[in-house]
N, C-alpha and C positions, 0 to 999 in steps of 0.2 A: 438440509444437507450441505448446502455452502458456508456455514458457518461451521460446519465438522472438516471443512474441507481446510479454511482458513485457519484453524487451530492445528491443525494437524501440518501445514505448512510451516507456520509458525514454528511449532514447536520441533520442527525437524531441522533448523536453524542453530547450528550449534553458538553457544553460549547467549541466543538470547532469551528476552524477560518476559513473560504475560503482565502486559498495563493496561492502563485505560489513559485514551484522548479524545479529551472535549464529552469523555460520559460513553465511548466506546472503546468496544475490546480495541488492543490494539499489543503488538511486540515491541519491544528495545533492543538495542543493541547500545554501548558505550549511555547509555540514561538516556539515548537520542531514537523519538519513535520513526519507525521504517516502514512498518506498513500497518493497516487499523481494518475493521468492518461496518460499515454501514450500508445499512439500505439494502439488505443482498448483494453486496457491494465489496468486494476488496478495493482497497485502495493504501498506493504504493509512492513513497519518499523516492524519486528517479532526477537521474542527473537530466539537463536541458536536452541533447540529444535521444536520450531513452521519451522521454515526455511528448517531444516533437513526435516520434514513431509513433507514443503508443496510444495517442491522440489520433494518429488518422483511422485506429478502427470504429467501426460504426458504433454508436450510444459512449463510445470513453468522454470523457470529462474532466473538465479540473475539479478538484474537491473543492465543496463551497458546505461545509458542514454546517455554517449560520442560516443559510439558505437565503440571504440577502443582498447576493452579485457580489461578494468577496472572497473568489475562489483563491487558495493557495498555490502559490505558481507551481512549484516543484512537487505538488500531487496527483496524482491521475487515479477516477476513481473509474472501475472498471466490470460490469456489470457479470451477473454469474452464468451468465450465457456465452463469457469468457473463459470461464475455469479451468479448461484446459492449459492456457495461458498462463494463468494464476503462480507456480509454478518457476516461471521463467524470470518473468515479473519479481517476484518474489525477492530471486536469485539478482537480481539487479538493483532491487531494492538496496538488498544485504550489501553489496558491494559499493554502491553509492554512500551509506552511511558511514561505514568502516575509512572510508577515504575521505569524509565532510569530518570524523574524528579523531584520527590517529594523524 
């Protein structure tokens, strides 16, 4: 269900693209990915103060898709016990990207 859920986010995102990074789903906006799926996992492209917040909830993360202690800074991966959030998230994503492009 949380991958219906992350599509469905996605694609309620106007103008962006279904990609793939690093070998998972993931959305575009400007060719620049914003937020991806793994692990039952959304995980969302957030500016340094959204990252700081949304790191103090319980199990969030930085994305480390290698799995070898090289998280991506400006990633937060955020578990589907979150999905409510998903969401919000999302929306900050979108908003982040659109300003790291334009």
């Amino acid at each position: 269900m949380s991958k219906e859920v992350f599509h469905q986010i996605g694609e309620s995102i106007p103008n962006s693209s279904r990609s793939k990074l690093f070998g998972k789903d993931c959305y575009k906006l400007n060719g620049k990915a914003f937020i991806c799926f793994f692990e039952e996992c959304m995980v969302f492209k957030l500016n340094e103060q959204d990252v700081q917040n949304t790191l103090k909830l319980d199990k969030a993360i930085l994305f480390d898709p290698s799995k070898k202690g090289r998280p991506m800074k400006a990633w937060v991966q955020l578990p589907n016990e979150y999905i409510g959030q998903w969401i919000t998230l999302a929306k900050a994503a979108t908003k982040n990207i659109i300003e790291l492009t334009t």
